[in-house]
Every structure is written in C-alpha cells, then in structure tokens.
KOLNU-128525 format. One record per residue: x, y, z of N, C-alpha, C in turn. Coordinates in Angstrom, 1 decimal. Example, Ala and Ser with C-alpha at 12.3 -4.5 7.8 and 13.67 -1.06 7.14 Angstrom:
2
+--------+--------+--------+--------+--------+--------+--------+--------+--------+
!    n_u !    n_v !    n_w !   ca_u !   ca_v !   ca_w !    c_u !    c_v !    c_w !
+--------+--------+--------+--------+--------+--------+--------+--------+--------+
!   13.2 !   -5.7 !    7.8 !   12.3 !   -4.5 !    7.8 !   13.2 !   -3.3 !    7.8 !
!   12.8 !   -2.2 !    7.1 !   13.7 !   -1.1 !    7.1 !   12.9 !    0.0 !    7.9 !
+--------+--------+--------+--------+--------+--------+--------+--------+--------+
END
This chain:
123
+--------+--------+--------+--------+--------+--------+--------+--------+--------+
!    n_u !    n_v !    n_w !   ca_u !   ca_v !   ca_w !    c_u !    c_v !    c_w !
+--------+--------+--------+--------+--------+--------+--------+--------+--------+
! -160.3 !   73.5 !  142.2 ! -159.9 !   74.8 !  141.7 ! -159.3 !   74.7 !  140.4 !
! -159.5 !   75.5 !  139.2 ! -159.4 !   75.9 !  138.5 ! -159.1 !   77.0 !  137.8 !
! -157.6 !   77.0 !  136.7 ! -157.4 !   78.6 !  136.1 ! -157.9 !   78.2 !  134.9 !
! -158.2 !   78.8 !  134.0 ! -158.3 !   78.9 !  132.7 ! -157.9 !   79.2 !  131.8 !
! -156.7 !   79.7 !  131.1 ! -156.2 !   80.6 !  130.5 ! -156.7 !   80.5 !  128.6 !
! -156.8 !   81.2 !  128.2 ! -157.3 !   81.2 !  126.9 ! -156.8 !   82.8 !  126.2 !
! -157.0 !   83.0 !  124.8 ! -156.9 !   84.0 !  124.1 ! -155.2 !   83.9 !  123.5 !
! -154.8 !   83.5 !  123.6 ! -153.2 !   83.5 !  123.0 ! -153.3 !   83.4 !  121.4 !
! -152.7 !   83.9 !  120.9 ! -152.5 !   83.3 !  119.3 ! -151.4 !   83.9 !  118.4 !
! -151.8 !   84.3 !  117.4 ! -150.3 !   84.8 !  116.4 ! -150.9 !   86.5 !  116.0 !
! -149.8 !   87.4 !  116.3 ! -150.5 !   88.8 !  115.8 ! -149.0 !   89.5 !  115.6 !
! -149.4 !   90.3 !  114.4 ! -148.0 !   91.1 !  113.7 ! -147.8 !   91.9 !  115.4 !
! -146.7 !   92.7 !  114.9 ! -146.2 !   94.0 !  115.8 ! -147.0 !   94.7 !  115.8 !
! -147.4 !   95.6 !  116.5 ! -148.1 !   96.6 !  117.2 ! -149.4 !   96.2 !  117.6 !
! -149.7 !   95.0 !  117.3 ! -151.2 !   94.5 !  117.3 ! -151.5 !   94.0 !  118.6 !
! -153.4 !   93.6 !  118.7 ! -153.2 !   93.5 !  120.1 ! -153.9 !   92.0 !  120.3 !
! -154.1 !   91.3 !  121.4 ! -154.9 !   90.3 !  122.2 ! -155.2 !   90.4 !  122.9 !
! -156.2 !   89.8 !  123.6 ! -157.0 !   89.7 !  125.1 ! -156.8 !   88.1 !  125.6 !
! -156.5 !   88.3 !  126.6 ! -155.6 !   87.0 !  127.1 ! -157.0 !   86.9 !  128.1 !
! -157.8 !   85.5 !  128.5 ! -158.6 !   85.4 !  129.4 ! -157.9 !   84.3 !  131.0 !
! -158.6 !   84.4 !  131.4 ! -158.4 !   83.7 !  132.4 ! -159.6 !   83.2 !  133.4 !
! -160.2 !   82.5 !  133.5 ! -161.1 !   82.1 !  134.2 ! -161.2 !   80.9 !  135.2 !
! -161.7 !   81.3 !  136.3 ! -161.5 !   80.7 !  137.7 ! -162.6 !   80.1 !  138.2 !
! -162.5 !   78.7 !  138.0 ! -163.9 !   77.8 !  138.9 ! -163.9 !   77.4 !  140.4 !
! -164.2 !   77.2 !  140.5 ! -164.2 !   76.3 !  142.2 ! -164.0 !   77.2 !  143.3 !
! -163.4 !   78.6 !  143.3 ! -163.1 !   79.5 !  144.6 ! -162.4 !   81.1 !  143.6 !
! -163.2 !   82.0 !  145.0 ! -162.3 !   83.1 !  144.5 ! -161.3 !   83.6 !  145.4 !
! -160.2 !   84.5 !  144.3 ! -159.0 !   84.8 !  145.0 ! -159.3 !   86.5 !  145.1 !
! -158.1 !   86.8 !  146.1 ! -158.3 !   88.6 !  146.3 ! -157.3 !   88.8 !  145.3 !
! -156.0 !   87.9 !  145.0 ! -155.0 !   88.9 !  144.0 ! -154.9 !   87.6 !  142.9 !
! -155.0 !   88.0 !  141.8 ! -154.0 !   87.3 !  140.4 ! -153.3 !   87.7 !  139.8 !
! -152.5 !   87.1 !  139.3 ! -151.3 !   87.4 !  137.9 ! -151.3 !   86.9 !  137.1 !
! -150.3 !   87.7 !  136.3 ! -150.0 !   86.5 !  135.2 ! -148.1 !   87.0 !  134.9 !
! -147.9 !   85.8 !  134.6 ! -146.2 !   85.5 !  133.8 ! -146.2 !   85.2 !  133.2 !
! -145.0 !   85.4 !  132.3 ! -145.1 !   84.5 !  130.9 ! -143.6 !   83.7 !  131.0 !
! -143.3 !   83.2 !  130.1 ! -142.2 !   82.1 !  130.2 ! -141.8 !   82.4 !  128.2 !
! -140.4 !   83.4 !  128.0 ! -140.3 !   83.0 !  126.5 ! -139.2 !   81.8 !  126.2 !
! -139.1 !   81.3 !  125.5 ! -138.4 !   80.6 !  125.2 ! -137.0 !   81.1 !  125.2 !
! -136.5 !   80.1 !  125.9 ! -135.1 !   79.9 !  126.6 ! -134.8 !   80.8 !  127.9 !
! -136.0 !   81.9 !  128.3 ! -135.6 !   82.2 !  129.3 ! -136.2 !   81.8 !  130.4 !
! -135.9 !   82.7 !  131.7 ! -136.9 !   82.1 !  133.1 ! -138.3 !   82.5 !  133.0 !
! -139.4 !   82.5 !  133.9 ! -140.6 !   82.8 !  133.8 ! -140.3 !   84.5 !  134.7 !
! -141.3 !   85.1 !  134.2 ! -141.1 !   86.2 !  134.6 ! -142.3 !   87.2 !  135.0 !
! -142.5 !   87.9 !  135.7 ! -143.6 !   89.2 !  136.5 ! -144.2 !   89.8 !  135.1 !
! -145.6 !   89.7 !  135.0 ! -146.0 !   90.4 !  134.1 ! -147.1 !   91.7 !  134.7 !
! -147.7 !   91.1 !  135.1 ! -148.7 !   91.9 !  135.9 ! -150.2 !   91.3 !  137.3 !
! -150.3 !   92.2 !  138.4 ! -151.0 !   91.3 !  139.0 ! -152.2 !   92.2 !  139.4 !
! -153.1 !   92.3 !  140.0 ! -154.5 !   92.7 !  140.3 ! -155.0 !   92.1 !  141.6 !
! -155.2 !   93.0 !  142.6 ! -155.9 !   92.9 !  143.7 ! -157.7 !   93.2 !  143.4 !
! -158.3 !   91.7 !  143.4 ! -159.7 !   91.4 !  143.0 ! -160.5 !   92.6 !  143.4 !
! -160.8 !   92.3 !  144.2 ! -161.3 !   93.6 !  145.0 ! -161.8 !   94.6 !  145.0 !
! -160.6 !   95.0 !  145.5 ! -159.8 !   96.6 !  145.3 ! -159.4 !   97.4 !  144.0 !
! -159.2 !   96.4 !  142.8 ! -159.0 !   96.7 !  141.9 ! -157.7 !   97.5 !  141.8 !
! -156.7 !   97.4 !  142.7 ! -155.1 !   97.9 !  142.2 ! -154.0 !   96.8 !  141.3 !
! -153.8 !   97.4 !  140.9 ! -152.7 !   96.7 !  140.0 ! -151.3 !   96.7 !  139.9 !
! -150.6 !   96.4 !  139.4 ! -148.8 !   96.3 !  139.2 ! -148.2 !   95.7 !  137.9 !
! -147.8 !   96.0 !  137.3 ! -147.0 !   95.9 !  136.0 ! -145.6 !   95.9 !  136.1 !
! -145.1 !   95.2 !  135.2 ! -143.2 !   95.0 !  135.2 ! -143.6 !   95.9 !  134.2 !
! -142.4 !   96.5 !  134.4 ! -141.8 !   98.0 !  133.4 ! -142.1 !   97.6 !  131.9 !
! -141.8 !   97.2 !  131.6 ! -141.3 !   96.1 !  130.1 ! -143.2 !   96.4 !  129.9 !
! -144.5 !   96.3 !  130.4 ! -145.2 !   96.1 !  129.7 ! -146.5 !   97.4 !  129.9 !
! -146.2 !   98.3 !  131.3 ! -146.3 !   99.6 !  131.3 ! -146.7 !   99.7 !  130.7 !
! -148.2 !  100.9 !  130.6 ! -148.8 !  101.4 !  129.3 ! -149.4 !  100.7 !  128.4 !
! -148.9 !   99.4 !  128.2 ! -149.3 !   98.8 !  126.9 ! -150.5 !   98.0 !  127.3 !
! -149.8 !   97.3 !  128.5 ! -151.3 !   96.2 !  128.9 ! -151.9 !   96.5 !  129.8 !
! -153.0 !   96.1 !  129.8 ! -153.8 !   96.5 !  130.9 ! -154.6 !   95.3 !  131.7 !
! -155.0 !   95.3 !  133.2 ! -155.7 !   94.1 !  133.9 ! -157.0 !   94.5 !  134.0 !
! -157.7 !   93.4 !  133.9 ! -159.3 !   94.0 !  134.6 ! -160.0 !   92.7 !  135.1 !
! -161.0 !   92.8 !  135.4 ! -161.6 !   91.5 !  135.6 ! -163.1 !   91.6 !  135.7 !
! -163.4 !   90.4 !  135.9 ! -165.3 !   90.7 !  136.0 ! -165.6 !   89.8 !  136.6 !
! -166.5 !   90.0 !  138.4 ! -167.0 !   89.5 !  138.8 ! -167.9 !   88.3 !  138.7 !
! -168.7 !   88.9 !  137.8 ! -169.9 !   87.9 !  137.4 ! -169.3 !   86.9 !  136.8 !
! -168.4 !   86.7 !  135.8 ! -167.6 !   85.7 !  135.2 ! -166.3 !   84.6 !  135.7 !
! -166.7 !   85.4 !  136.9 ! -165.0 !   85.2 !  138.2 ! -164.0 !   84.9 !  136.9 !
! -163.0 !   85.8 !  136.2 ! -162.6 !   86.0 !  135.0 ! -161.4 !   87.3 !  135.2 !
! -160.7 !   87.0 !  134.7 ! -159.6 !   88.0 !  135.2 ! -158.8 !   88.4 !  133.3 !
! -159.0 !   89.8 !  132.8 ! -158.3 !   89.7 !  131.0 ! -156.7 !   90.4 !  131.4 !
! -156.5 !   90.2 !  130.6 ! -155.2 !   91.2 !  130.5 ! -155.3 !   91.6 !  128.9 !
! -155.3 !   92.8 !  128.9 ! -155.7 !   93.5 !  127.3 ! -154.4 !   93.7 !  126.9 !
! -153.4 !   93.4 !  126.1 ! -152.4 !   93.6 !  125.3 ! -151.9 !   94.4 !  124.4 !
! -152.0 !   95.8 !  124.3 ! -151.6 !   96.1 !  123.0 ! -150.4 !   96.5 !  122.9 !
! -149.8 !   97.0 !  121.5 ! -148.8 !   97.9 !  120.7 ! -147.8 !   95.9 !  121.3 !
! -148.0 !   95.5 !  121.0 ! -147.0 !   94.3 !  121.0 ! -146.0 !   94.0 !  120.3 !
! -145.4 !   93.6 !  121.0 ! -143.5 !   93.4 !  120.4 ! -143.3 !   92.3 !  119.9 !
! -142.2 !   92.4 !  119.5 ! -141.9 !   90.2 !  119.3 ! -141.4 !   90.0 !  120.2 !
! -140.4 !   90.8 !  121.2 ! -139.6 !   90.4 !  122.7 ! -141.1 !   90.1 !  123.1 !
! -142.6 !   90.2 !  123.5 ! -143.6 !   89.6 !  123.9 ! -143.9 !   88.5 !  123.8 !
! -143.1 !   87.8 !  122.9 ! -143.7 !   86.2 !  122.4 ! -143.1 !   85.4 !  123.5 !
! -144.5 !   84.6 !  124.2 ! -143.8 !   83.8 !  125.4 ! -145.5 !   83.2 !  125.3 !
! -145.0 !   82.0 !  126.4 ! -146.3 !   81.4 !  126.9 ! -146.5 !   82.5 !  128.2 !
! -148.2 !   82.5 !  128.2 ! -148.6 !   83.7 !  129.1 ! -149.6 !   82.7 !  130.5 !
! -149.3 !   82.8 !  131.8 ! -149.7 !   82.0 !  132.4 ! -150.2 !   82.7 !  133.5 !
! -151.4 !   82.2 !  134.0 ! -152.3 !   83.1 !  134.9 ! -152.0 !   82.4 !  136.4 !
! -152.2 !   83.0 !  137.5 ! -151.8 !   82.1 !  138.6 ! -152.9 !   83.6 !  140.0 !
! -153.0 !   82.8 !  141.1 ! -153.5 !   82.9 !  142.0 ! -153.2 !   83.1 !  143.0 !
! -152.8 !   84.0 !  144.3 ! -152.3 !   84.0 !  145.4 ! -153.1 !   82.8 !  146.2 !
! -152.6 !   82.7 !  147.7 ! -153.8 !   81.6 !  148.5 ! -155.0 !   82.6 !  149.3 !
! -156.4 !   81.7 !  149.5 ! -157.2 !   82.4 !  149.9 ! -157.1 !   83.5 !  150.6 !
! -157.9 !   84.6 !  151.0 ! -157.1 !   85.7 !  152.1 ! -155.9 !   86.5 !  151.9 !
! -155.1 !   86.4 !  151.0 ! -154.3 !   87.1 !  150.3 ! -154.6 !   88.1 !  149.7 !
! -154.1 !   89.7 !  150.1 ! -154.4 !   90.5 !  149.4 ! -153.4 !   91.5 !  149.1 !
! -152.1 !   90.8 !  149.2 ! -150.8 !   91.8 !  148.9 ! -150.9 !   91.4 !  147.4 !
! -150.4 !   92.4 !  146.7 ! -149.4 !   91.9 !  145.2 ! -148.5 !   91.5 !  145.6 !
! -148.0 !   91.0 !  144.4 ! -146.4 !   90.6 !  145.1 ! -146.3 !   90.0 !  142.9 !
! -144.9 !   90.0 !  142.7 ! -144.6 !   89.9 !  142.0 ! -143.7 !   88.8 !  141.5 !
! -143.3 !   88.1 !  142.4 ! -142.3 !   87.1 !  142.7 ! -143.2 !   85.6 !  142.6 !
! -143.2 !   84.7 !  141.6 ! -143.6 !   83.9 !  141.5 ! -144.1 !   82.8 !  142.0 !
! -143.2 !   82.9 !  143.5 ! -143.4 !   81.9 !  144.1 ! -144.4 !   82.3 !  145.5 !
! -145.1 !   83.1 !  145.1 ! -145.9 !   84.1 !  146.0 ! -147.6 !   83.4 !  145.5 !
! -147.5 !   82.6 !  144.1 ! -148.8 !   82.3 !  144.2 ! -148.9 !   80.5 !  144.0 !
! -149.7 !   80.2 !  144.5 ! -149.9 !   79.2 !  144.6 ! -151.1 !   78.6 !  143.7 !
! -151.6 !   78.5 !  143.2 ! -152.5 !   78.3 !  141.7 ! -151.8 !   78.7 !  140.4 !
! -151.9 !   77.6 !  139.5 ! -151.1 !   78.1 !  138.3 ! -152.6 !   77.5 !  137.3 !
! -152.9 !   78.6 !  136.0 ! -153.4 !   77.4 !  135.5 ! -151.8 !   77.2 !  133.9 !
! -152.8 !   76.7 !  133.0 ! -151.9 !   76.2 !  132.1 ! -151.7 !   77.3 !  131.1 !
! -150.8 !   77.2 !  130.4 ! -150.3 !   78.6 !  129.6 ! -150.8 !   78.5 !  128.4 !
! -151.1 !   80.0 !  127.5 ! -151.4 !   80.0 !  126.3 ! -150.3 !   80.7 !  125.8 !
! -150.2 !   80.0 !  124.2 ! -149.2 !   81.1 !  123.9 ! -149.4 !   82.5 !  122.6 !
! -148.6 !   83.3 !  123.4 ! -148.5 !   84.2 !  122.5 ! -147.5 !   84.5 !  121.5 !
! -147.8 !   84.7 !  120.5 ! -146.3 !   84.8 !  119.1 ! -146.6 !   86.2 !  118.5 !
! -145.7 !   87.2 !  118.6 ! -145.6 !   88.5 !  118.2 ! -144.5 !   88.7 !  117.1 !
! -145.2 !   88.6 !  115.4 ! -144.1 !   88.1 !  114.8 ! -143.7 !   90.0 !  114.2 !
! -142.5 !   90.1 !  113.6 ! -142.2 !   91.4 !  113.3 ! -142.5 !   91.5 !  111.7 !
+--------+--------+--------+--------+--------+--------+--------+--------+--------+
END
C-alpha cells in the first residue's frame, strides 16, 4: 500500500494549489489530510468519506479548500485556494483502515500515512 502525495510548492497570498494524493495497492472508504507547520503539532485539515462523498474541514480552512477525488485514478485532491502564509506547513495525506467509514479528525484514527509535500505561502 501506497500514498502519494504531490502538488506542494511556493505561491504568493491569495493564490491557489492542488495538492494530489494517490493510492496504489488498496482502496480506502475515508482519507485525510494534515499538515505539520513548523514548530507546531500536526494538525486536522480535512477528510472525505470515498464513497459517499461527505466531507469535514477544520475551521481554519472552511470555504477555502475543497476535497474531491476520482475513482478511476484511486486519487484523492484537495484544491486550495485564497491561501495564507499561516498555511505554510508540510501537507500529508493519510488513510483510515479497510472498512472504515467514519470521519474522524484525530490523527491517530488513520492508519496509512503517505509522505508530505510542502506547501510555502509567502506574504
């Protein structure tokens, strides 16, 4: 099993990214993603029940980002816009365990991490 994470890079304020994520070897019913900024803890960004297509957002990114995903690609985006510099963190995609189909927000709820890309939101 594999995450993928890709799309991170450097974008003024208000500007946007598309963060990817892509999943080999098995599919899951819910993903997220967190990010980790420097010096703080890792934190809830947003998660997506495959599926069903419901979603969940931490306050902080409300409105601005959005989840989607595409089957055919077993691929999960998170579309980014109107970005801050408080946004600048490594952004990391992660996976509940098979049969899982709660959200859940709490980090230790998934069990698949892939590796982070990072994002820099300069002012």
């Amino acid at each position: 099993v594999q995450l993928q994470a890709s799309g991170g890079g450097l974008v003024q304020a208000g500007g946007s990214l598309r963060l990817s994520c892509a999943v080999s070897g098995r599919t899951f019913d819910v993903m997220g993603w967190f990010r980790r900024a420097p010096g703080k803890e890792r934190e809830f960004v947003a998660a997506i029940n495959w599926a069903g297509g419901s979603t969940v957002y931490a306050d902080s990114v409300e409105g601005r980002f959005t989840l989607s995903r595409d089957y055919a690609e077993n691929t999960m985006y998170l579309q980014m816009n109107s970005l801050k510099p408080e946004d600048t963190a490594v952004y990391y995609c992660a996976a509940r365990g098979r049969g899982i189909t709660v959200l859940r927000q709490d980090s230790y709820a998934y069990a698949y991490w892939g590796q982070g890309t990072l994002v820099t939101v300069s002012s």
